[in-house]
N, CA, C, O and CB atoms as a CASP TS submission, in Angstrom:
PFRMAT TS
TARGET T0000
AUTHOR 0000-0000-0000
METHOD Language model
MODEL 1
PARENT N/A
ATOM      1  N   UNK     1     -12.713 143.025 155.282  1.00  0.00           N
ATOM      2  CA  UNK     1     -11.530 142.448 155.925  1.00  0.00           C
ATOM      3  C   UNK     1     -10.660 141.803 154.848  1.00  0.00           C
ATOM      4  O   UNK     1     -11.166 141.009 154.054  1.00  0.00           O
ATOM      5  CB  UNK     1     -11.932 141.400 157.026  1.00  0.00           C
ATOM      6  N   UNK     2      -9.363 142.124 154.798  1.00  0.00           N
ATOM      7  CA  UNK     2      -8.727 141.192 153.572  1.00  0.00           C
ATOM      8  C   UNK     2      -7.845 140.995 154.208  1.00  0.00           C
ATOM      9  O   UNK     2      -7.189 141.740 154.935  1.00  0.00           O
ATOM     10  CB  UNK     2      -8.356 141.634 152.127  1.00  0.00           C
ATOM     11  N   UNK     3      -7.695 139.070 153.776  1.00  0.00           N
ATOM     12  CA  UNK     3      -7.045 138.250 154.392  1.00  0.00           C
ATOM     13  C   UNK     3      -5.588 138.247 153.911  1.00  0.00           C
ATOM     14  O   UNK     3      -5.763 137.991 152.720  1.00  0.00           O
ATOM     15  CB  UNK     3      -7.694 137.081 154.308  1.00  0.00           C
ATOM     16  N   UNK     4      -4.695 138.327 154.021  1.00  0.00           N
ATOM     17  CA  UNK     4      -3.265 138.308 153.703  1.00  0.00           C
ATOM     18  C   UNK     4      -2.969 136.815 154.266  1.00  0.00           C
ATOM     19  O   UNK     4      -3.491 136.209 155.202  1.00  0.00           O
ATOM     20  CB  UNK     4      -2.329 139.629 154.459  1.00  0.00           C
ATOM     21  N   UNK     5      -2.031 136.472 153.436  1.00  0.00           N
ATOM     22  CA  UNK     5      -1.200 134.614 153.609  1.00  0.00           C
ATOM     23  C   UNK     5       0.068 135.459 153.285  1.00  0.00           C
ATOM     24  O   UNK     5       0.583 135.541 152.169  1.00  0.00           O
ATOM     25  CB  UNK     5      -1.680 132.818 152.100  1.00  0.00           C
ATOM     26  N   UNK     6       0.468 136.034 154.343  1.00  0.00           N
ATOM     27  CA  UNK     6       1.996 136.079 153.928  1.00  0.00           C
ATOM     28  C   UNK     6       2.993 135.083 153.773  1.00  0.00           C
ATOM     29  O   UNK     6       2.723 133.927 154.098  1.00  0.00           O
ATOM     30  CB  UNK     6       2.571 136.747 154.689  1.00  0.00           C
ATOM     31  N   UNK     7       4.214 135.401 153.277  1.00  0.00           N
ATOM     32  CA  UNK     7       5.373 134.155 153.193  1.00  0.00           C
ATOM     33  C   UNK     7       6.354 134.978 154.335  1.00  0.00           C
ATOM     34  O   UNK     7       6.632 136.171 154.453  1.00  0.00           O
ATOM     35  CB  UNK     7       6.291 133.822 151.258  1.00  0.00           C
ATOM     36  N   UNK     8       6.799 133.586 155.230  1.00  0.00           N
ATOM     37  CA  UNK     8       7.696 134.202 156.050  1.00  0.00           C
ATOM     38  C   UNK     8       9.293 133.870 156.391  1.00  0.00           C
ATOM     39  O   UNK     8       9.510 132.698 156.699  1.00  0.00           O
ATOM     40  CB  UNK     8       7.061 134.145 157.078  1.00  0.00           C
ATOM     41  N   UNK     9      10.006 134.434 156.377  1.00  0.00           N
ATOM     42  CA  UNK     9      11.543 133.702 156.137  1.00  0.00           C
ATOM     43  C   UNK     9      12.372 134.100 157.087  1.00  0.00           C
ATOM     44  O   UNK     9      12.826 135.184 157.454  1.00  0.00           O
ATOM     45  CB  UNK     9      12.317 134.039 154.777  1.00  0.00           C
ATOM     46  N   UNK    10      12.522 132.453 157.566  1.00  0.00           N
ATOM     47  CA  UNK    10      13.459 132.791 159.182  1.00  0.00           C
ATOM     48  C   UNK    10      15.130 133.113 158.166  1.00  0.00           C
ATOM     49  O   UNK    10      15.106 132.755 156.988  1.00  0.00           O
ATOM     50  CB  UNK    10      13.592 130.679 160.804  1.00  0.00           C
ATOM     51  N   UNK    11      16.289 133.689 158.647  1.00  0.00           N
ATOM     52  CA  UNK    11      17.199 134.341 157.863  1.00  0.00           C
ATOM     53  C   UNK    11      18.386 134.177 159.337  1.00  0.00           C
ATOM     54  O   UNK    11      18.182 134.770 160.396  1.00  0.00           O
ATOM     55  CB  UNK    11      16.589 136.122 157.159  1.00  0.00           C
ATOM     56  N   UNK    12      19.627 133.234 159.084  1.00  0.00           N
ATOM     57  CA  UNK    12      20.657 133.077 159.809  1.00  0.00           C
ATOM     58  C   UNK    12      21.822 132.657 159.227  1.00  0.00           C
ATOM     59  O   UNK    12      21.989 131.524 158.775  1.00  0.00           O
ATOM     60  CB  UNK    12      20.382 132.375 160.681  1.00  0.00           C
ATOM     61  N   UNK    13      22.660 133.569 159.227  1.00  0.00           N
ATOM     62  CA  UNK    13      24.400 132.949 158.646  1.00  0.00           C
ATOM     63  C   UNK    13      23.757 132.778 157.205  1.00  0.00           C
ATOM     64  O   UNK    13      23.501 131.627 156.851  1.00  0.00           O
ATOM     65  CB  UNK    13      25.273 131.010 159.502  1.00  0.00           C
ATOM     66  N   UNK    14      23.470 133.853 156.325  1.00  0.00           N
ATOM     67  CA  UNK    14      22.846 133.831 154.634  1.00  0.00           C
ATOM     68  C   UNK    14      22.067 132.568 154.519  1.00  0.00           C
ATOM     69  O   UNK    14      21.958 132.163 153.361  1.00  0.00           O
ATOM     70  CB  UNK    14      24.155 133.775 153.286  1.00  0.00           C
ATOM     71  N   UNK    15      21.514 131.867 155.420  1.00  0.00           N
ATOM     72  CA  UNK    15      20.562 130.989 154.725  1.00  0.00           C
ATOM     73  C   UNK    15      19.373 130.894 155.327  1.00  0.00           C
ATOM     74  O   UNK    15      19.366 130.822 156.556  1.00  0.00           O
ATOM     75  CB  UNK    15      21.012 129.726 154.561  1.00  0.00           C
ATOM     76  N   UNK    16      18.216 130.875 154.647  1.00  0.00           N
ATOM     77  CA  UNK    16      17.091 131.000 154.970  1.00  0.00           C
ATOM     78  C   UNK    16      15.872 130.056 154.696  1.00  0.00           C
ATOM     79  O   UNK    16      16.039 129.469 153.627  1.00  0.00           O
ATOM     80  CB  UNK    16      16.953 131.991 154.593  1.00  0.00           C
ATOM     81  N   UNK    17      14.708 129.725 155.314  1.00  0.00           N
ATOM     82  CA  UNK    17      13.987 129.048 155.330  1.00  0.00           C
ATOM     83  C   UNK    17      13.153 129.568 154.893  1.00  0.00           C
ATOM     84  O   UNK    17      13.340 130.695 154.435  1.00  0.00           O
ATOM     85  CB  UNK    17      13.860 128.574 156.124  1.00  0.00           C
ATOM     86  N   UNK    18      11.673 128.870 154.841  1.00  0.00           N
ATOM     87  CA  UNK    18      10.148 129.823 154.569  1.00  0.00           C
ATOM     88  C   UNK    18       9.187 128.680 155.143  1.00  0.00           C
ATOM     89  O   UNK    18       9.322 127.471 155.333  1.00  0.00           O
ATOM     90  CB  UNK    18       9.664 130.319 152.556  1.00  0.00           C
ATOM     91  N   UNK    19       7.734 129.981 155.412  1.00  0.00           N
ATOM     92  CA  UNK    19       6.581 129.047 155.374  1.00  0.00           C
ATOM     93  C   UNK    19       5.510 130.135 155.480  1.00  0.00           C
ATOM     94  O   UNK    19       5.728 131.334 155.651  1.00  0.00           O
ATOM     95  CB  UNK    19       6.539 127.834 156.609  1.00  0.00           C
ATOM     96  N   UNK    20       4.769 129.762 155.401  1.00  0.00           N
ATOM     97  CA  UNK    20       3.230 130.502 155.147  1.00  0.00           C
ATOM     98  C   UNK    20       2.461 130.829 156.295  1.00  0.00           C
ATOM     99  O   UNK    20       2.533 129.872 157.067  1.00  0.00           O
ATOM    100  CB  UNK    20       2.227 129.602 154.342  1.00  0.00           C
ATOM    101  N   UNK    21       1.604 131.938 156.868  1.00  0.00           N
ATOM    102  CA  UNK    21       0.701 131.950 157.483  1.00  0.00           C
ATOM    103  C   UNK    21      -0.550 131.315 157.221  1.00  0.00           C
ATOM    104  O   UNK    21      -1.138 131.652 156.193  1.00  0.00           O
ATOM    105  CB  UNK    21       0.640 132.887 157.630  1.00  0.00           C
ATOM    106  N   UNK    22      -1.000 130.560 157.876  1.00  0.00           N
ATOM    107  CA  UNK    22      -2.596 129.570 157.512  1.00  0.00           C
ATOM    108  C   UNK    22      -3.490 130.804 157.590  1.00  0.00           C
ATOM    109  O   UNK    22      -3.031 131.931 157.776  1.00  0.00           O
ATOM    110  CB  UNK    22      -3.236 128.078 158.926  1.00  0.00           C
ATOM    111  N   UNK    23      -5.059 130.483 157.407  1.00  0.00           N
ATOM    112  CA  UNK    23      -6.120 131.438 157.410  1.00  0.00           C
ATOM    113  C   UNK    23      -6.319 131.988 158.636  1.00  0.00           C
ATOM    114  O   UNK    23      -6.919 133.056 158.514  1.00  0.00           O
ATOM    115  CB  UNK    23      -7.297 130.924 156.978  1.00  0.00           C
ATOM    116  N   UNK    24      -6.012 131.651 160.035  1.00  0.00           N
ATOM    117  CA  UNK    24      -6.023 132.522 161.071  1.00  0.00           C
ATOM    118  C   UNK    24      -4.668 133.554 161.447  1.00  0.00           C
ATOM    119  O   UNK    24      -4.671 134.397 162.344  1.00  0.00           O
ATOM    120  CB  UNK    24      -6.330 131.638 162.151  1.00  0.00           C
ATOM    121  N   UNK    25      -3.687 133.293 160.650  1.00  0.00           N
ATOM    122  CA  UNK    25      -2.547 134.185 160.476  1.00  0.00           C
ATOM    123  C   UNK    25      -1.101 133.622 161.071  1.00  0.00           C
ATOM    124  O   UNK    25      -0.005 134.181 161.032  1.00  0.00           O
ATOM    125  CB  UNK    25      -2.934 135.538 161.182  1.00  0.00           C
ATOM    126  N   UNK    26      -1.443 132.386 161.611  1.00  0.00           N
ATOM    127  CA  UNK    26      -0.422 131.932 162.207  1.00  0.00           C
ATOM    128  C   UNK    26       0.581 130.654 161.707  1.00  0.00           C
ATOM    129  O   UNK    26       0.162 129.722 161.021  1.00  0.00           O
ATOM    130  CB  UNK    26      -0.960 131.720 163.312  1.00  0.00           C
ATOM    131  N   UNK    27       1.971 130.783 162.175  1.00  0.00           N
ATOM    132  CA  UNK    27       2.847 129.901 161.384  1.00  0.00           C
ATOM    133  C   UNK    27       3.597 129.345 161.969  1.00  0.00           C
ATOM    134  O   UNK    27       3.804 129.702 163.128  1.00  0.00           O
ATOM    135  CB  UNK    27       3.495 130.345 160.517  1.00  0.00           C
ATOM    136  N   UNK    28       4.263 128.318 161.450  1.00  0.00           N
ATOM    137  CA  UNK    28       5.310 127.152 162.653  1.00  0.00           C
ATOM    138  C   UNK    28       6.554 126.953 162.168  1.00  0.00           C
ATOM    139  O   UNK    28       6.638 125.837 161.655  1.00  0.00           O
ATOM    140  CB  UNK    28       4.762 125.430 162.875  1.00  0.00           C
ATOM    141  N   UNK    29       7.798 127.729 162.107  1.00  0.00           N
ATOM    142  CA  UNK    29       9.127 127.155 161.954  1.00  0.00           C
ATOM    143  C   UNK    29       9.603 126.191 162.707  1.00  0.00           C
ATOM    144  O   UNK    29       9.018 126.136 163.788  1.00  0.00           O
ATOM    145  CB  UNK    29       9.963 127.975 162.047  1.00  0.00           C
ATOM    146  N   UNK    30      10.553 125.295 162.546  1.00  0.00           N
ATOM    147  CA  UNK    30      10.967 124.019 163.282  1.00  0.00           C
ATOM    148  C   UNK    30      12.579 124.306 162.707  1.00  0.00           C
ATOM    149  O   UNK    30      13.078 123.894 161.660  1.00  0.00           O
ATOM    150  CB  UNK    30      10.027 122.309 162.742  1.00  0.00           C
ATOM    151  N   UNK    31      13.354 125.374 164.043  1.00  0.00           N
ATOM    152  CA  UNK    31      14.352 125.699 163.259  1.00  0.00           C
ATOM    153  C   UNK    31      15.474 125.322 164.636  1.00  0.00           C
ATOM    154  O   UNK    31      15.147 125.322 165.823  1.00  0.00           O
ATOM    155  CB  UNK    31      14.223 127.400 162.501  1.00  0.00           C
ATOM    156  N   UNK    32      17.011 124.979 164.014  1.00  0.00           N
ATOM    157  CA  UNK    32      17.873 125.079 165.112  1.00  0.00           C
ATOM    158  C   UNK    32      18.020 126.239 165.806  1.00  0.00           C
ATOM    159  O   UNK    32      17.441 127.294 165.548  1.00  0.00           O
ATOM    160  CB  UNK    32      18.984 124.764 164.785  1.00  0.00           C
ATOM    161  N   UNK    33      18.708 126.067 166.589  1.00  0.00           N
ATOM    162  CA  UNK    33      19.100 126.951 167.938  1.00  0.00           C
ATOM    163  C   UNK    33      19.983 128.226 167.291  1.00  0.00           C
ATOM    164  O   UNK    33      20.922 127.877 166.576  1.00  0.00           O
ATOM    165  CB  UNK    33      20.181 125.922 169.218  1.00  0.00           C
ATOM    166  N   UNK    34      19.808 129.462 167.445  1.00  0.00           N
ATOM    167  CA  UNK    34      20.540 130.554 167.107  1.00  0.00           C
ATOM    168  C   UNK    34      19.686 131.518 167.100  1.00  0.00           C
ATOM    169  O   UNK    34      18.532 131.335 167.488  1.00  0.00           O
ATOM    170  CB  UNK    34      21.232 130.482 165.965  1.00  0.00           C
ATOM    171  N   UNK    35      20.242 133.020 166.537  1.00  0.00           N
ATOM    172  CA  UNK    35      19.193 134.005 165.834  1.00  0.00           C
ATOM    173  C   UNK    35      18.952 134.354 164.802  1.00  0.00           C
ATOM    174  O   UNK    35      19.657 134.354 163.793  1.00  0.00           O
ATOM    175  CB  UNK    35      19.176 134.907 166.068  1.00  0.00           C
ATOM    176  N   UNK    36      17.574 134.801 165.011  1.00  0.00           N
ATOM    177  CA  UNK    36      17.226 134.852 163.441  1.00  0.00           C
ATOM    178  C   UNK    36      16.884 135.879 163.401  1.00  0.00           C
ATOM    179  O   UNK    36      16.873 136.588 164.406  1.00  0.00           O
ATOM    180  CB  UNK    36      16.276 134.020 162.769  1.00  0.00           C
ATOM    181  N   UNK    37      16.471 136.311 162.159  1.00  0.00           N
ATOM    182  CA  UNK    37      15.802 137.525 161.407  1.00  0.00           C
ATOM    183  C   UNK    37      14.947 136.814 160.866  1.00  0.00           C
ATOM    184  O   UNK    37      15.173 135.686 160.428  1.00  0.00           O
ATOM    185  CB  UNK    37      16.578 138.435 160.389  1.00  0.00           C
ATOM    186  N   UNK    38      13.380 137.653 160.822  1.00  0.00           N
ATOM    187  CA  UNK    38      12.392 136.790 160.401  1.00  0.00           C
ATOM    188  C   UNK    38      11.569 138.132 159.326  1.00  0.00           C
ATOM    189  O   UNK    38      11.175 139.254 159.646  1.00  0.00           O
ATOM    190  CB  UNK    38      11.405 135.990 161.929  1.00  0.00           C
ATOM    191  N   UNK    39      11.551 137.486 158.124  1.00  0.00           N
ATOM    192  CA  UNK    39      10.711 138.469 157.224  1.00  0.00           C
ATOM    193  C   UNK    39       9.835 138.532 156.713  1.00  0.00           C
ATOM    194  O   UNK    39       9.766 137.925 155.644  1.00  0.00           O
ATOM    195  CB  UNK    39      10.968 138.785 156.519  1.00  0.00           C
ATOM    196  N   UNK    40       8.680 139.301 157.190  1.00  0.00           N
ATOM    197  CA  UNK    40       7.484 139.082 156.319  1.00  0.00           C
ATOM    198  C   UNK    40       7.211 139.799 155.104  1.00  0.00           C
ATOM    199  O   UNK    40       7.359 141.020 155.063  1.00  0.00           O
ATOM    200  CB  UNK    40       6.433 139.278 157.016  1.00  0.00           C
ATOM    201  N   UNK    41       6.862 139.198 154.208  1.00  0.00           N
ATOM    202  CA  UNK    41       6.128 139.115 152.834  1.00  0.00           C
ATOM    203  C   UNK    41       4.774 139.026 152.961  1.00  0.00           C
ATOM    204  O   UNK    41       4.181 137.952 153.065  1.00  0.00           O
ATOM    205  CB  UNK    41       6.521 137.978 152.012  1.00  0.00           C
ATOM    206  N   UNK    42       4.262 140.079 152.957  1.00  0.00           N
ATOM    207  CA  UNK    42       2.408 140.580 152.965  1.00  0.00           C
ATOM    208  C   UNK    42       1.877 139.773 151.569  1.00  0.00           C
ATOM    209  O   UNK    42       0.740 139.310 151.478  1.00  0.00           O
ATOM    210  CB  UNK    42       2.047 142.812 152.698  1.00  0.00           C
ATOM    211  N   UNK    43       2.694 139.705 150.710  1.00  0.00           N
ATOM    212  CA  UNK    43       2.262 139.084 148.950  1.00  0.00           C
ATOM    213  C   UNK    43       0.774 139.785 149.100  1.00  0.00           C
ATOM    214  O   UNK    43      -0.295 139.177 149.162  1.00  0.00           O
ATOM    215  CB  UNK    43       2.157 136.788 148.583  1.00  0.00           C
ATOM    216  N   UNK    44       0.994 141.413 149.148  1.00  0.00           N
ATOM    217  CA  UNK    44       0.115 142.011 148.965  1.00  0.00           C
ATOM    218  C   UNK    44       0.531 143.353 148.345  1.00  0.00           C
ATOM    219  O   UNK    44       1.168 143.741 149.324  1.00  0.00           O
ATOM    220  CB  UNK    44      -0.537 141.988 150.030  1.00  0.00           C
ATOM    221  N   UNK    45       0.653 144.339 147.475  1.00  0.00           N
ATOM    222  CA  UNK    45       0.932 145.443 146.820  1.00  0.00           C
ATOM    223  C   UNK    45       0.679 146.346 147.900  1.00  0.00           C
ATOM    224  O   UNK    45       1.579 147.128 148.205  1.00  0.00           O
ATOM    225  CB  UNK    45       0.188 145.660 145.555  1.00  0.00           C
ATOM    226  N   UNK    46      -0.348 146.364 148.496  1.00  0.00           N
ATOM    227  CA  UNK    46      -1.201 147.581 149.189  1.00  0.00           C
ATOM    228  C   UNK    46      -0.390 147.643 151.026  1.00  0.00           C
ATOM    229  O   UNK    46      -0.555 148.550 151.842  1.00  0.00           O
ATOM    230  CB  UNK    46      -3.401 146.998 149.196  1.00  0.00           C
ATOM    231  N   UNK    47       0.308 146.597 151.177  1.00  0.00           N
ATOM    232  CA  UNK    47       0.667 146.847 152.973  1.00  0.00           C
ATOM    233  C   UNK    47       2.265 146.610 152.262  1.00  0.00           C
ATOM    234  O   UNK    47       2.589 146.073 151.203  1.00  0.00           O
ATOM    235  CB  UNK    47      -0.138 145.296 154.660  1.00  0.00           C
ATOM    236  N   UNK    48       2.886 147.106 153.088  1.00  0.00           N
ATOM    237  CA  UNK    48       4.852 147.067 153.318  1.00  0.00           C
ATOM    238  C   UNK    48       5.208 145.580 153.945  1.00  0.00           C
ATOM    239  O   UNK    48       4.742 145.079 154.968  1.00  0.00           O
ATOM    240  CB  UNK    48       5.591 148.520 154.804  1.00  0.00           C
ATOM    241  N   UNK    49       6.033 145.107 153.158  1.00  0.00           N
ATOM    242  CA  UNK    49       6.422 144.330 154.440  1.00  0.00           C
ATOM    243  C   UNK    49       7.270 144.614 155.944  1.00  0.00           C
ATOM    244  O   UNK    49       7.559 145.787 156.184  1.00  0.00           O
ATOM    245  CB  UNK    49       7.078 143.442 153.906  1.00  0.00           C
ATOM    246  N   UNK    50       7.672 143.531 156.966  1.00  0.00           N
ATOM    247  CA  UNK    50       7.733 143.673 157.810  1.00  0.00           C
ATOM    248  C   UNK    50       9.434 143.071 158.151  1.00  0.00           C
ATOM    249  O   UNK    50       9.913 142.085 157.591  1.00  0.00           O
ATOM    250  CB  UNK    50       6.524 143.254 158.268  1.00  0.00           C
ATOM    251  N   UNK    51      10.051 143.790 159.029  1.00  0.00           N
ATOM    252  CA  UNK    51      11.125 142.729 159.737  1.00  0.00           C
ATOM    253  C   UNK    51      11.383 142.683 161.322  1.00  0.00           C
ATOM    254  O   UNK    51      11.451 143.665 162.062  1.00  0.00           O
ATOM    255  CB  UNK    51      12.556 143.036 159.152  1.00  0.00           C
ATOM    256  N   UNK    52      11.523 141.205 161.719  1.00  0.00           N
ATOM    257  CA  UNK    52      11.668 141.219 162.983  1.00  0.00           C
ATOM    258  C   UNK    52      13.143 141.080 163.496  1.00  0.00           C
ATOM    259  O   UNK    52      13.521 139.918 163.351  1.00  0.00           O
ATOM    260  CB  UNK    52      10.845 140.259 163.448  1.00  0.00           C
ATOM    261  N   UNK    53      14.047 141.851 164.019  1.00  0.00           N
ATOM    262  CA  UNK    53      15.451 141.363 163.989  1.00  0.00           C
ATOM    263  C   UNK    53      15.828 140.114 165.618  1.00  0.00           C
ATOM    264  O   UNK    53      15.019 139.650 166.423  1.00  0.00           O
ATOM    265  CB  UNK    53      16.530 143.101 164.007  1.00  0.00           C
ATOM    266  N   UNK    54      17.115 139.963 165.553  1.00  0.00           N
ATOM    267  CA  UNK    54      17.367 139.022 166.720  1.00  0.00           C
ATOM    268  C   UNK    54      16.442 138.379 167.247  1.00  0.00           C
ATOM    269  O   UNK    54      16.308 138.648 168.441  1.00  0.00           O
ATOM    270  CB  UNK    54      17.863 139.541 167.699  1.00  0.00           C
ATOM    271  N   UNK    55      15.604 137.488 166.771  1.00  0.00           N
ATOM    272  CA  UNK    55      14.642 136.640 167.203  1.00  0.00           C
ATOM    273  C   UNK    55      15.609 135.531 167.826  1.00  0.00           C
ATOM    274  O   UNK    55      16.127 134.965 166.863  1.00  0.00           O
ATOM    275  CB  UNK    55      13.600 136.165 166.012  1.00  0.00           C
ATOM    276  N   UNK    56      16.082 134.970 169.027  1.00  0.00           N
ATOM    277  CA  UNK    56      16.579 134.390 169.724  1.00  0.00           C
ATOM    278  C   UNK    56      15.671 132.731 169.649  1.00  0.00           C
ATOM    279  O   UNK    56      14.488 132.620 169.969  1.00  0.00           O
ATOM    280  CB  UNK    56      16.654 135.304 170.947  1.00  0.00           C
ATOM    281  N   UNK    57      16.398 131.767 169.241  1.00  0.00           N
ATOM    282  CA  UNK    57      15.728 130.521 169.618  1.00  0.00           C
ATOM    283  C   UNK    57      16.544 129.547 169.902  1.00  0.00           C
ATOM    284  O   UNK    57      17.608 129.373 169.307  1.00  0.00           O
ATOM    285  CB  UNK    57      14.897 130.049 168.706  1.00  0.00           C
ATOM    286  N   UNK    58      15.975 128.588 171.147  1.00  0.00           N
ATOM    287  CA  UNK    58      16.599 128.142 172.184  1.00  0.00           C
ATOM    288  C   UNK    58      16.263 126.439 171.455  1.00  0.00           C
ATOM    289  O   UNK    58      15.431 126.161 170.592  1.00  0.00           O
ATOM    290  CB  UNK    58      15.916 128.747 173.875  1.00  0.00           C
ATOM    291  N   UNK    59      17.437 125.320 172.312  1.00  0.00           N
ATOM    292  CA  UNK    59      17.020 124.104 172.011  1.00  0.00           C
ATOM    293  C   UNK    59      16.158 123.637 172.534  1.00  0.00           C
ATOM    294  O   UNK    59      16.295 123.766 173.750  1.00  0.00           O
ATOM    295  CB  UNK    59      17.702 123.388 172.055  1.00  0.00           C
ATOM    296  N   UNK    60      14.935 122.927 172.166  1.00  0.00           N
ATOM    297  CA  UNK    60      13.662 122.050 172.789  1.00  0.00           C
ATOM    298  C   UNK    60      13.038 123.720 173.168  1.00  0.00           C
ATOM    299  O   UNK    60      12.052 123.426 173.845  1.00  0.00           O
ATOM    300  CB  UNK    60      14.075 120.595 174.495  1.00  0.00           C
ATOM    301  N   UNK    61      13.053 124.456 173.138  1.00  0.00           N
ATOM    302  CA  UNK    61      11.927 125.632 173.482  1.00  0.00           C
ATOM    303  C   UNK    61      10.532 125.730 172.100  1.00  0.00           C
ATOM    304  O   UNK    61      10.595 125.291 170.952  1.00  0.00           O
ATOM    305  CB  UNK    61      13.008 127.434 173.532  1.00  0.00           C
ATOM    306  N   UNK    62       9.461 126.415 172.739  1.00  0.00           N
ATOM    307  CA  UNK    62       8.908 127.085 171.945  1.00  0.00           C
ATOM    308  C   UNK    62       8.685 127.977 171.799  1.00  0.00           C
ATOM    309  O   UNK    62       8.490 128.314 172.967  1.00  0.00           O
ATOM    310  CB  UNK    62       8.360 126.927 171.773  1.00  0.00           C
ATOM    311  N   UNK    63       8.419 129.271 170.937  1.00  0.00           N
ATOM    312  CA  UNK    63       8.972 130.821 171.323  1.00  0.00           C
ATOM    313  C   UNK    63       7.277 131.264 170.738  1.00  0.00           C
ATOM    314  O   UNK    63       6.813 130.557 169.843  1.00  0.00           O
ATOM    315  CB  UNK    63      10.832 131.655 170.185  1.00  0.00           C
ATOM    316  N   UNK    64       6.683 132.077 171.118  1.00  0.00           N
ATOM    317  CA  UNK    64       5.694 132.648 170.905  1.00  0.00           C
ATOM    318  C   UNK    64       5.615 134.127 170.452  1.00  0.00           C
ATOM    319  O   UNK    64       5.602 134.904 171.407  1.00  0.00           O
ATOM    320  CB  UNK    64       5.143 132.424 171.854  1.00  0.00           C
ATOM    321  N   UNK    65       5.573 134.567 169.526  1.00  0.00           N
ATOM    322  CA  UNK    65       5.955 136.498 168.859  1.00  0.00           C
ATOM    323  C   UNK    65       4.337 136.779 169.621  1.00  0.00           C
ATOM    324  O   UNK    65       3.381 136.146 170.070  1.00  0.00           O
ATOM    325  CB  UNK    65       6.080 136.983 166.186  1.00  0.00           C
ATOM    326  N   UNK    66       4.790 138.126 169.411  1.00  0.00           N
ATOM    327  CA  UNK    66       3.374 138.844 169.456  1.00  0.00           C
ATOM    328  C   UNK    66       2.454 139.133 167.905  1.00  0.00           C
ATOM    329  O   UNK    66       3.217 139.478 167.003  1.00  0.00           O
ATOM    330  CB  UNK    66       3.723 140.399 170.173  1.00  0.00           C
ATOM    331  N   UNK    67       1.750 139.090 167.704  1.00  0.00           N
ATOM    332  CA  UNK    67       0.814 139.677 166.713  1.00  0.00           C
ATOM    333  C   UNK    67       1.419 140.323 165.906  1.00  0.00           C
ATOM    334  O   UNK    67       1.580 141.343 166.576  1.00  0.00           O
ATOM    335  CB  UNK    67      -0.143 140.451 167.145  1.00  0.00           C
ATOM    336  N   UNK    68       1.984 140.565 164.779  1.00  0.00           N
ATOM    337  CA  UNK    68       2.337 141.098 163.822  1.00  0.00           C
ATOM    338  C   UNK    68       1.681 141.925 162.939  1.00  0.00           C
ATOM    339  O   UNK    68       1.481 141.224 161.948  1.00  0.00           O
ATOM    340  CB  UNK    68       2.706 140.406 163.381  1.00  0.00           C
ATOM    341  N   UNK    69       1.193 143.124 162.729  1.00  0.00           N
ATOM    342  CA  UNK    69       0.001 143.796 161.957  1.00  0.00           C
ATOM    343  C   UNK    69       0.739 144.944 160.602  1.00  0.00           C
ATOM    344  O   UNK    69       1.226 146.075 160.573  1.00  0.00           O
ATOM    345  CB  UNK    69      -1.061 144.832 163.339  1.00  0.00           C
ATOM    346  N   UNK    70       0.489 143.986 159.747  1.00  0.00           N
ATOM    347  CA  UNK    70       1.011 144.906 158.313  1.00  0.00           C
ATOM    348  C   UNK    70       0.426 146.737 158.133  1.00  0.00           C
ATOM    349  O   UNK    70      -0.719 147.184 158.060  1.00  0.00           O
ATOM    350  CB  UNK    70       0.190 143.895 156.726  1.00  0.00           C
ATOM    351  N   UNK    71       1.686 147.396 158.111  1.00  0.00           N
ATOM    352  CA  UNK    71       1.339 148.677 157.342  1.00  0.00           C
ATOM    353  C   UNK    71       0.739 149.120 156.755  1.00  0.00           C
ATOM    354  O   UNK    71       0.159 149.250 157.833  1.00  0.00           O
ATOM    355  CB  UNK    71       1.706 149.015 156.865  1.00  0.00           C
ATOM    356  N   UNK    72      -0.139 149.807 155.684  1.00  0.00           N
ATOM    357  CA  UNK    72      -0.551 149.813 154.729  1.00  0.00           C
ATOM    358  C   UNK    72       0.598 150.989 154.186  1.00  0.00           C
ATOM    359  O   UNK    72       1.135 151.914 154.796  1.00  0.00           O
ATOM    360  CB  UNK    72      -2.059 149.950 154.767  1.00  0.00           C
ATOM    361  N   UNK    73       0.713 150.558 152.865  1.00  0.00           N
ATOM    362  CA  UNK    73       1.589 151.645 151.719  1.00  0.00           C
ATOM    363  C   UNK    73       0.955 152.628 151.564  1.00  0.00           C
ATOM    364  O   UNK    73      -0.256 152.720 151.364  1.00  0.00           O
ATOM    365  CB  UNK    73       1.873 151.228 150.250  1.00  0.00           C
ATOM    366  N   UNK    74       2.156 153.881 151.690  1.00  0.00           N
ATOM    367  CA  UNK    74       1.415 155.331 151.845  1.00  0.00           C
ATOM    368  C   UNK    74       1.085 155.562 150.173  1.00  0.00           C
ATOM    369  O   UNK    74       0.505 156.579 149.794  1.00  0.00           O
ATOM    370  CB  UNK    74       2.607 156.780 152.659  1.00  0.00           C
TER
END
C-alpha cells in the first residue's frame, strides 16, 4: 500500500491556498464563499495529478467531496 500526502490547492480569482492530506487522506480548507478549483499534487512521480473544477462553497456550510483516487502514470 503506498501512502501518498498530497498537497492540495483551493484556486479562485488567481489566488490560491494549500494544505496537506493527513495519514488517513483527508484535508480541511477554511475558505470564503465562492468557487473553486481544487488541485491535487500526488508529490508522487508514479500517479498524475488530479483536478476538481467548480467546487461551489457556501457561507457557514461544510462541503464534503467524495473520495478522490490518484491515477497511476502510464
Amino acid at each position: 500500500q503506498n501512502q501518498l500526502r498530497p498537497a492540495i490547492f483551493a484556486i479562485a480569482n488567481g489566488d490560491s491556498t494549500s494544505t496537506h492530506a493527513n495519514s488517513s487522506g483527508t484535508y480541511l480548507f477554511r475558505l470564503p464563499e465562492g468557487t473553486y478549483t481544487l488541485y491535487f499534487d500526488p508529490k508522487n512521480q508514479n500517479f498524475l495529478p488530479d483536478t476538481l473544477q467548480n467546487v461551489e462553497v457556501e457561507a457557514g456550510e461544510t462541503l464534503a467531496l467524495d473520495r478522490l483516487t490518484f491515477r497511476p502514470r502510464p
